[in-house]
C-alpha positions in Angstrom: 9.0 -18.2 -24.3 5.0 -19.2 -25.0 2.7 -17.4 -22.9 1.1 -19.5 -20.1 -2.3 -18.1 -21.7 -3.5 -16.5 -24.7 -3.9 -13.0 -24.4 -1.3 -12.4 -21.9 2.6 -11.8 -22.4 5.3 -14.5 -21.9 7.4 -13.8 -18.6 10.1 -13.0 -21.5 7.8 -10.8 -22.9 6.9 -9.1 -19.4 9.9 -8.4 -18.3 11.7 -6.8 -21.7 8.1 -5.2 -23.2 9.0 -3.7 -26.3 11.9 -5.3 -27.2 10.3 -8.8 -26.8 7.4 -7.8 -28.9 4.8 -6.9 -25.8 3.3 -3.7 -25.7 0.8 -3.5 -23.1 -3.0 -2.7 -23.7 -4.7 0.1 -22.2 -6.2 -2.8 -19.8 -2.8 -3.8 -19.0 -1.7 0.3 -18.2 -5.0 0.6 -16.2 -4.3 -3.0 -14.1 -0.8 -1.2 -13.6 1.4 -4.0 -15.7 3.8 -2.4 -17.5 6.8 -4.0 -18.4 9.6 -5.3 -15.7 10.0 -8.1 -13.2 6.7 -7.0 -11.7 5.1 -8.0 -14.5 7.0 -11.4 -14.8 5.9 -12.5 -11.6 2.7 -11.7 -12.4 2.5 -13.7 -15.4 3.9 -16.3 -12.9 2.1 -16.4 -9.9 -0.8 -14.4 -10.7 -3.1 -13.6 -7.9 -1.0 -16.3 -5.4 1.5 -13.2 -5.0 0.2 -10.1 -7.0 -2.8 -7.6 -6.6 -2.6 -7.9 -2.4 -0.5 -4.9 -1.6 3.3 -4.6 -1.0 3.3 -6.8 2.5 3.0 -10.0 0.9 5.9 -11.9 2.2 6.7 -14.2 -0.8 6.1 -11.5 -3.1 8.9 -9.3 -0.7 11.6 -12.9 -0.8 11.3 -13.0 -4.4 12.2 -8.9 -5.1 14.8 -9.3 -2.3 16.4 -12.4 -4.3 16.2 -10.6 -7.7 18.0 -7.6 -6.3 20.5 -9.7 -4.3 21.6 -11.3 -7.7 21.3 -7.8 -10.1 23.6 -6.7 -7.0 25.7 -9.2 -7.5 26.1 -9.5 -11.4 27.1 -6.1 -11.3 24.2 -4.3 -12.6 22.8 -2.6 -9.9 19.6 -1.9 -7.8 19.1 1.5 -9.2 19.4 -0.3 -12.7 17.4 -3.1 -12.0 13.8 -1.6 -13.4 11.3 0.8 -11.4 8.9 -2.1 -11.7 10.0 -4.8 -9.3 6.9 -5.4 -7.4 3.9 -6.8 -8.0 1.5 -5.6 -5.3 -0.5 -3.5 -7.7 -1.1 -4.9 -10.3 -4.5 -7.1 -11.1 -3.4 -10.2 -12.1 -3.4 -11.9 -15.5 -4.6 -15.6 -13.9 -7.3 -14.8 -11.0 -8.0 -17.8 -9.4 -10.3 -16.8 -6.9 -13.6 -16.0 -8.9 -15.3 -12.6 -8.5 -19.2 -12.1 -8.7 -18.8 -10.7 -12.4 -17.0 -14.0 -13.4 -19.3 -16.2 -10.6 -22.3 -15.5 -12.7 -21.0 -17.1 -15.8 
């Protein structure tokens, strides 16, 4: 459960917050990660699925799987966190670089 990269949670961390010993920043509230499987994939797939809006079809297969199994081990889609998605948030791992980071 090591974070990918320094400064970020692990997906552990992501996904449970608190109780896994991440509490996120004020950056992190502001960039919308908050803790929840969201956040995981996030931590995951950074800007590849996250930070595009909710029509991002991979994003949309992997919330559909995660429900389908919560369904199915009984706990519930009403249970299974407020923050599912993804679409939102700025992502902890840009890959694409922006003209702040381009000038560096």
């Amino acid at each position: 459960m090591t974070p990918i990269k320094k400064g970020q949670p692990s997906a552990h961390q992501a996904f449970c917050g608190e109780a896994a010993g991440w509490k996120p920043t004020k950056n992190d509230t502001l960039s919308h990660r908050i803790p929840g499987f969201g956040t995981t994939m996030n931590v995951l797939y950074g800007d590849q699925l996250c930070g595009q809006g909710e029509d991002v079809q991979e994003m949309n297969t992997i919330i559909t799987h995660y429900l389908y199994y919560a369904d199915k081990m009984g706990i519930g889609r009403e249970k299974a966190g407020l923050n599912v998605s993804c679409g939102q948030q700025k992502a902890f791992n840009p890959t694409k670089s922006t003209p702040a980071t381009a000038a560096l």
